[in-house]
N, CA, C and O atoms as CSV, one atom per row, in Angstrom:
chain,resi,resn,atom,element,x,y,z
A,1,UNK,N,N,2.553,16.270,-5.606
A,1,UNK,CA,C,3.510,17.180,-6.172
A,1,UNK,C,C,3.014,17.653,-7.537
A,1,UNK,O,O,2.781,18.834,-7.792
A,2,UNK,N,N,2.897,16.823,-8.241
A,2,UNK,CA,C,2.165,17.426,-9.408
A,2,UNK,C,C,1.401,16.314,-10.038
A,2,UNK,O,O,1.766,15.227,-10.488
A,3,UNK,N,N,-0.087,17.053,-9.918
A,3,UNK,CA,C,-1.444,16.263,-10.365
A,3,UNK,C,C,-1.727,15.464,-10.961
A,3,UNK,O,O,-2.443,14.507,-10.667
A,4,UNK,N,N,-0.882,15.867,-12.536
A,4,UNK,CA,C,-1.635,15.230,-13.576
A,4,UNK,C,C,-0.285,13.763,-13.600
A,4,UNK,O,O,-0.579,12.737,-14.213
A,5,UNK,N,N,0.894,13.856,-12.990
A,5,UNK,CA,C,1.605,12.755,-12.880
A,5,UNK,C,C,0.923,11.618,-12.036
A,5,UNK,O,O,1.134,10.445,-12.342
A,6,UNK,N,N,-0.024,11.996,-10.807
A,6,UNK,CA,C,-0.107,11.355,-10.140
A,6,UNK,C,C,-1.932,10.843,-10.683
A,6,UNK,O,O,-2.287,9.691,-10.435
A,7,UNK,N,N,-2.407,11.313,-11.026
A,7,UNK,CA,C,-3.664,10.862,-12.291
A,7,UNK,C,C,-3.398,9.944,-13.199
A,7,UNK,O,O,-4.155,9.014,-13.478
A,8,UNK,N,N,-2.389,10.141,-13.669
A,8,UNK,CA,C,-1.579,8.931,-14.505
A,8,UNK,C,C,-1.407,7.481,-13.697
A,8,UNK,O,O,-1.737,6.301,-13.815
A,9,UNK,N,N,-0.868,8.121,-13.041
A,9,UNK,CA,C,0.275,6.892,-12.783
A,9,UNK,C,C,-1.230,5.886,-11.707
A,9,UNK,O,O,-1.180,4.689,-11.422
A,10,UNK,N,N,-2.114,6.634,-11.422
A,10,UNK,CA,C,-3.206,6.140,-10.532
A,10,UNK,C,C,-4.404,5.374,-11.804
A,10,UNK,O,O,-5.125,4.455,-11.414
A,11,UNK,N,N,-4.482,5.784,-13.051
A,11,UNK,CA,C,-4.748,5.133,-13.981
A,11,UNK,C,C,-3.765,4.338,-14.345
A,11,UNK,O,O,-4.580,3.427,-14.492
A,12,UNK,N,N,-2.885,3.896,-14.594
A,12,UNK,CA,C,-2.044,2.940,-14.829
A,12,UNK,C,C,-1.898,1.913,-13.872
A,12,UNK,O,O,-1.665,0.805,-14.355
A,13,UNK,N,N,-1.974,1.988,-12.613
A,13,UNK,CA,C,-2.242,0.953,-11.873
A,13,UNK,C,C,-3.738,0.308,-11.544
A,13,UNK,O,O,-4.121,-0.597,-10.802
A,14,UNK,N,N,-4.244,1.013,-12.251
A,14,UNK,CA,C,-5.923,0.734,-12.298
A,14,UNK,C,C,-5.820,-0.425,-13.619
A,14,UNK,O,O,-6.179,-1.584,-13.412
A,15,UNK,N,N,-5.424,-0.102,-14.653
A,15,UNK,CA,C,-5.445,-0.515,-15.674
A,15,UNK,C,C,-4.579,-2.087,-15.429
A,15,UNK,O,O,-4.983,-3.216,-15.706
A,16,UNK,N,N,-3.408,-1.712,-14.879
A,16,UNK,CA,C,-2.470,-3.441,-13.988
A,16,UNK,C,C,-3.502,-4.256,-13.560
A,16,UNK,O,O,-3.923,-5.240,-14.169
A,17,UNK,N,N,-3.927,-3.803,-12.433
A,17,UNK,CA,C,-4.709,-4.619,-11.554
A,17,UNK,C,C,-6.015,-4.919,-12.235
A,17,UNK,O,O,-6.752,-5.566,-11.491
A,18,UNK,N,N,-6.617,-4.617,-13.588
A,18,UNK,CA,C,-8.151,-5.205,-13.853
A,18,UNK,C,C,-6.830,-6.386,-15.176
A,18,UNK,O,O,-7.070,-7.588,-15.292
A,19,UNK,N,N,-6.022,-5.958,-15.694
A,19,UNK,CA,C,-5.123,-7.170,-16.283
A,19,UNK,C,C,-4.902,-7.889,-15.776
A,19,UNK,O,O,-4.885,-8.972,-16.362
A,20,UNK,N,N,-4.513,-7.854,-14.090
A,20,UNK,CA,C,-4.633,-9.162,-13.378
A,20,UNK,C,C,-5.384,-9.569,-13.290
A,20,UNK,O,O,-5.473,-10.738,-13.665
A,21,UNK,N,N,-6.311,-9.002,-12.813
A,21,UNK,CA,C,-7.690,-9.646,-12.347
A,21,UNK,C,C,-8.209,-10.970,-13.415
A,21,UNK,O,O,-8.454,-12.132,-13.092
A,22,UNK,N,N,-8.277,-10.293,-14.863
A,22,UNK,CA,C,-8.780,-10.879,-15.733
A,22,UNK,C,C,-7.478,-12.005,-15.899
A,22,UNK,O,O,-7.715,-13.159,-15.542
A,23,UNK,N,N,-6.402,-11.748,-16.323
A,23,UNK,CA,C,-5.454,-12.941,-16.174
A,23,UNK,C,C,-5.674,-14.281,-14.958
A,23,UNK,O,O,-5.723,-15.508,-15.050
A,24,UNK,N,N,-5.745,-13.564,-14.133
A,24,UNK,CA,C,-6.318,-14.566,-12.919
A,24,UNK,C,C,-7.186,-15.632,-13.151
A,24,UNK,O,O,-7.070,-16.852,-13.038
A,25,UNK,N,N,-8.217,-14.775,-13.553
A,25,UNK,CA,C,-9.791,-15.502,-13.509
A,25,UNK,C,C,-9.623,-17.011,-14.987
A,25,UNK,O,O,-9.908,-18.208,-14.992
A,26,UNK,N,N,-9.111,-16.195,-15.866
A,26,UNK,CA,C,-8.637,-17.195,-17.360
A,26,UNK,C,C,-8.171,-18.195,-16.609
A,26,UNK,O,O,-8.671,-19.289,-16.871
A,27,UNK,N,N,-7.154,-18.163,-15.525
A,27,UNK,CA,C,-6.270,-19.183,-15.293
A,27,UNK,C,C,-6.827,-19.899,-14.495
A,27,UNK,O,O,-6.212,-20.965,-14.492
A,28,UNK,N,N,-8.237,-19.951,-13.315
A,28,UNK,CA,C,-8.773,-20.606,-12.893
A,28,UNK,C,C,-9.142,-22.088,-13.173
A,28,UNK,O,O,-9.388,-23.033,-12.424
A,29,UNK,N,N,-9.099,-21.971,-14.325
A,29,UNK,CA,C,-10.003,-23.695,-14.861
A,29,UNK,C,C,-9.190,-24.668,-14.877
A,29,UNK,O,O,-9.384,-25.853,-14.605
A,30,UNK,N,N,-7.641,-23.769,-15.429
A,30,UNK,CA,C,-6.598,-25.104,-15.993
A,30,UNK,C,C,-6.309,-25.167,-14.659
A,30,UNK,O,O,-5.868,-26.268,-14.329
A,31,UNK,N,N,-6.431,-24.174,-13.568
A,31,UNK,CA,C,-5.743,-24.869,-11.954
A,31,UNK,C,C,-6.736,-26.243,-11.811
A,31,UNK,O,O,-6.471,-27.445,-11.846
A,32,UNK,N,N,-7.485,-25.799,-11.707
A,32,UNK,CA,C,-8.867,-27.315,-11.420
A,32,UNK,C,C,-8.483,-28.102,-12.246
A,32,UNK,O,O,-8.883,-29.194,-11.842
A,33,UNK,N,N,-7.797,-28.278,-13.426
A,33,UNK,CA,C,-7.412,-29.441,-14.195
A,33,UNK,C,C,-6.339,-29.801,-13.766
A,33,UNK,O,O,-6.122,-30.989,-13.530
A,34,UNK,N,N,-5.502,-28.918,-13.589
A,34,UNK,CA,C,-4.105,-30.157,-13.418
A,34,UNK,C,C,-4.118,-29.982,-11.905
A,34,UNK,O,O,-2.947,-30.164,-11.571
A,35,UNK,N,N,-4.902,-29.701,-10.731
A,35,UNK,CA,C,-4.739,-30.576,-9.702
A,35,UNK,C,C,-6.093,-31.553,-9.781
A,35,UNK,O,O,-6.371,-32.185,-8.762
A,36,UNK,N,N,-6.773,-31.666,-10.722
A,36,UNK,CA,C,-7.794,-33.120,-10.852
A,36,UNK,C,C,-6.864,-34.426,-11.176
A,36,UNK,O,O,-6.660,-35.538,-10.688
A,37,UNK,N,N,-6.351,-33.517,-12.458
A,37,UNK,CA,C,-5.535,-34.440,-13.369
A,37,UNK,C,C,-4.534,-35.319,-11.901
A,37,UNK,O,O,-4.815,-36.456,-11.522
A,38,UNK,N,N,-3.569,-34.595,-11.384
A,38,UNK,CA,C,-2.547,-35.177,-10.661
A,38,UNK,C,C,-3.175,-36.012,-9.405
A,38,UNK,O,O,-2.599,-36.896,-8.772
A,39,UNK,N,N,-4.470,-35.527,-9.205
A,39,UNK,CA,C,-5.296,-36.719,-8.027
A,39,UNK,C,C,-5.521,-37.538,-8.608
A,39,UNK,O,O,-5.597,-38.552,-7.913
A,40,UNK,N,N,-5.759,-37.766,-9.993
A,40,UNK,CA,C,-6.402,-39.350,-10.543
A,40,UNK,C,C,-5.011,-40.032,-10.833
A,40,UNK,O,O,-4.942,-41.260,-10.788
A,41,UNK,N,N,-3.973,-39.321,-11.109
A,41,UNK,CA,C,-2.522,-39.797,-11.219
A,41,UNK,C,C,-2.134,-40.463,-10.278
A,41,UNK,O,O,-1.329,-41.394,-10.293
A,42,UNK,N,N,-2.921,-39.827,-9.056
A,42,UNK,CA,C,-1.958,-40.524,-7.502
A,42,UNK,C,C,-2.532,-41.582,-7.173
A,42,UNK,O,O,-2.021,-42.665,-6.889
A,43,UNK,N,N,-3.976,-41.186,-7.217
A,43,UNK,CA,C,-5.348,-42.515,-7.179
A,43,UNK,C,C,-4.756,-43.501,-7.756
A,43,UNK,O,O,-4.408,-44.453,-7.057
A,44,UNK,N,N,-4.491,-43.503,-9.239
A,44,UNK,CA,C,-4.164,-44.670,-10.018
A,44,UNK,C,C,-2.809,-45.317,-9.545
A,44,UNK,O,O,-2.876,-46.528,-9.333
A,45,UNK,N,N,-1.399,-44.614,-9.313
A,45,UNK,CA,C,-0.324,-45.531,-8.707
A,45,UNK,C,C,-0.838,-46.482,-7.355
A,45,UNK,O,O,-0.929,-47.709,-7.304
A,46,UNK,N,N,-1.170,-45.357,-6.169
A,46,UNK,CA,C,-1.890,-46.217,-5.252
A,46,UNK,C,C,-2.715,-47.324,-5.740
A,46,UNK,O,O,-2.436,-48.378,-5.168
A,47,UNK,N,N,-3.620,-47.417,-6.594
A,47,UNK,CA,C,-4.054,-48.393,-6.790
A,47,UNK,C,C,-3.204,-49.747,-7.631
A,47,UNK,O,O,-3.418,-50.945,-7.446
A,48,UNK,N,N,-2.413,-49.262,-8.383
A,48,UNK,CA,C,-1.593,-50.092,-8.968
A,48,UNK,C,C,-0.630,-50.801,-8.173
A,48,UNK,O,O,-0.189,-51.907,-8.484
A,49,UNK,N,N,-0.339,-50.228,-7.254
A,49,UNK,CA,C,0.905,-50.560,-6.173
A,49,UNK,C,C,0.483,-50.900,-5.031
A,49,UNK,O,O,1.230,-50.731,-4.067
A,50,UNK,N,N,-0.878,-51.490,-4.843
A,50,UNK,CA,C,-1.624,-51.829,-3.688
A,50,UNK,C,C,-0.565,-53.087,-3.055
A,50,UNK,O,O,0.233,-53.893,-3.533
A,51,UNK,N,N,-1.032,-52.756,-1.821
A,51,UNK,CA,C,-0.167,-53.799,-1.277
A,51,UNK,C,C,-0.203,-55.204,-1.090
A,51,UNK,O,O,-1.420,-55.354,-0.981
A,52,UNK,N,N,0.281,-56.328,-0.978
A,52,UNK,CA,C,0.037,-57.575,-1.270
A,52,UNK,C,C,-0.103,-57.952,0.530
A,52,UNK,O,O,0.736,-57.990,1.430
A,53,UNK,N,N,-1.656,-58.203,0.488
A,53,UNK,CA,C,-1.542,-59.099,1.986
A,53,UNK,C,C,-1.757,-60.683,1.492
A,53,UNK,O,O,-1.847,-61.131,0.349
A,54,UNK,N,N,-1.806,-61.356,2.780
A,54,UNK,CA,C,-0.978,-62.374,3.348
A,54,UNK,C,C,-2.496,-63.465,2.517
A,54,UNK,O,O,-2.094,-64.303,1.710
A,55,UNK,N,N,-3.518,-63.429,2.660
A,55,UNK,CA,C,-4.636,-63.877,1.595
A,55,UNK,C,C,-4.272,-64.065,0.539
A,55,UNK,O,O,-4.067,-65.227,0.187
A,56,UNK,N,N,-4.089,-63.133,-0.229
A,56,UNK,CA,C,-3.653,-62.826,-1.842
A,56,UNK,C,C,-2.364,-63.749,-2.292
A,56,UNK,O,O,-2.319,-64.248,-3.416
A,57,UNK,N,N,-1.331,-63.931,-1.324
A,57,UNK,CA,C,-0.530,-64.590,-1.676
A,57,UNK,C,C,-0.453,-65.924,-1.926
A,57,UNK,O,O,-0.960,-66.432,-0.926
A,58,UNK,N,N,-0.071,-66.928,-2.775
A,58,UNK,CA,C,-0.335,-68.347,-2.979
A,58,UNK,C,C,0.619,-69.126,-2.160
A,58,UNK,O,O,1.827,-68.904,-2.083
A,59,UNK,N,N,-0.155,-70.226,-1.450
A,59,UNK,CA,C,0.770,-71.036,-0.789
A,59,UNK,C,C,2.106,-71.733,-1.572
A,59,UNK,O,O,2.891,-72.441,-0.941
């Protein structure tokens, strides 16, 4: 309908999507940290809360 609205508005969503992009990519590392972080969290209860077999226990 008219050009120079739609030039715009086609730069402006150009301009969104490389802000995501780059927002995205920043946020990559801390994902790898806090699902590392919360596996060594789970590792460690499991290990703390291991279960008591029938050996281990004192007569």
């Amino acid at each position: 309908m008219y050009p120079e609205m739609h030039h715009a508005r086609v730069a402006e969503l150009r301009a969104e999507a490389d802000a995501h992009r780059l927002a995205a990519a920043a946020r990559r590392p801390r994902d790898i940290r806090i699902r590392l972080g919360w596996t060594l969290v789970e590792v460690g209860l499991r290990l703390a809360t291991a279960p008591k077999t029938a050996a281990a226990v004192p007569y």
